[in-house]
C-alpha positions as CSV (number, residue, x, y, z in Angstrom):
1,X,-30.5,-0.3,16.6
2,X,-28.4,1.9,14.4
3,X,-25.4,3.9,15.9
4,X,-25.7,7.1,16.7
5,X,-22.8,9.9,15.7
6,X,-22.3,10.4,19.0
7,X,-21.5,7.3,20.2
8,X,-18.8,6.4,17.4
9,X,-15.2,6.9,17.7
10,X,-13.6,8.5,15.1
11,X,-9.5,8.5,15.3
12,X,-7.5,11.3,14.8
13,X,-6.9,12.5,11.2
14,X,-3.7,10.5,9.4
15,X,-0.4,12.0,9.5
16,X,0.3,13.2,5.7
17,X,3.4,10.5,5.4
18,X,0.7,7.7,6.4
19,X,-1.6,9.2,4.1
20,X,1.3,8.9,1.4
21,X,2.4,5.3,2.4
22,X,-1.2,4.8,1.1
23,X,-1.4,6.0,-1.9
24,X,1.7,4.6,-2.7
25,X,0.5,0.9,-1.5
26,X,-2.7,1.3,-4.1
27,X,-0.6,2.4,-6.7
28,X,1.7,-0.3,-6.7
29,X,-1.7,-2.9,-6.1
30,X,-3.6,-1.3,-8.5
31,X,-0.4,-1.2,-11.1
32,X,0.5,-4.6,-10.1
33,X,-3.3,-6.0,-11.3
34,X,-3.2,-3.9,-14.1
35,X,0.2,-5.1,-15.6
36,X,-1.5,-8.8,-14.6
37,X,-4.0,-8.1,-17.1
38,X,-2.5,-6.9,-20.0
39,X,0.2,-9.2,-20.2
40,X,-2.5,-11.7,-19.6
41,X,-4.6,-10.0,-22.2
42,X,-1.2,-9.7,-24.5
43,X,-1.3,-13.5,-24.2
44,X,-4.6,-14.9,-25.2
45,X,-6.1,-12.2,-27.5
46,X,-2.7,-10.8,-29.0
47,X,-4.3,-7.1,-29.9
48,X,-2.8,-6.3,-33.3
49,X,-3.3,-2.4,-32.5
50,X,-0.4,-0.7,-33.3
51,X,-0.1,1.3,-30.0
52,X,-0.4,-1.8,-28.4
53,X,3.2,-2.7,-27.9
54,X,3.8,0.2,-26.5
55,X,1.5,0.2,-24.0
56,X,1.1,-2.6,-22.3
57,X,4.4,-2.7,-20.3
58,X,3.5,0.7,-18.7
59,X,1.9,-1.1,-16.0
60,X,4.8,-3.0,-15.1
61,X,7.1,0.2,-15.3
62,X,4.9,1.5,-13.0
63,X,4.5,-0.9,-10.6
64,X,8.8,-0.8,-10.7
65,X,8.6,2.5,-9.6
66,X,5.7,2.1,-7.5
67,X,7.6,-0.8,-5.4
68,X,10.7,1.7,-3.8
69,X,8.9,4.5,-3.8
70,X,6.2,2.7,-1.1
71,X,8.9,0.5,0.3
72,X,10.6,4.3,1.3
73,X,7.7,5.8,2.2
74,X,7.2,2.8,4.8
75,X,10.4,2.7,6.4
76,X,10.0,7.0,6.7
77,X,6.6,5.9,8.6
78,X,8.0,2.8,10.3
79,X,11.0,5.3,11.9
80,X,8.8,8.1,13.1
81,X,5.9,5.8,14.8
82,X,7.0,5.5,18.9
83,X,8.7,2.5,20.5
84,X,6.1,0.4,22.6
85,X,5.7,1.2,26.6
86,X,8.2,-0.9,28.7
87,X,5.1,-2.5,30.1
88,X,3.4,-3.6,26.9
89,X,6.7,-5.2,25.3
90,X,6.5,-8.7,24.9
91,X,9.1,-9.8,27.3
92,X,7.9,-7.3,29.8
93,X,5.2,-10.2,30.7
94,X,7.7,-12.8,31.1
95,X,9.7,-11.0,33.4
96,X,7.3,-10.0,35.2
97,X,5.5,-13.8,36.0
């Protein structure tokens, strides 16, 4: 039986800084896999374009900007989410048995 719309729970909208923390993670992925492949490609086939040189390490200076740029952004996120309840910590259970 398929769901109907009124029956699924849709969460709030993302705050903009989660929505950035995002981005930035695929961006450093999606530079990351890309820099894998053209050095991989640099490797076996050896292009003898004459741009090539110059382009395939852009992946990896992007994914070197990519890395502190999303490692910021997470930390900005990680200090504005809310500390746990006292009764959901950890520790609160073994206290309380």
């Amino acid at each position: 039986m398929p769901c109907s719309r009124t029956t699924r729970h849709h969460s709030p909208a993302p705050h903009p800084l989660t929505l950035a923390v995002r981005w930035a993670g695929r961006l450093l992925c999606w530079s990351l896999a890309a820099g894998l492949t053209t050095a991989a490609l640099d490797l076996l086939a050896a292009p003898q374009a004459a741009w090539w040189p110059t382009v395939w390490p852009l992946p990896w200076y992007l994914t070197g900007l990519s890395i502190p740029a999303w490692a910021i952004l997470r930390a900005r996120e990680k200090a504005t989410q809310h500390p746990p309840d006292k009764d959901t910590r950890p520790d609160h259970r073994n206290r309380a048995a």
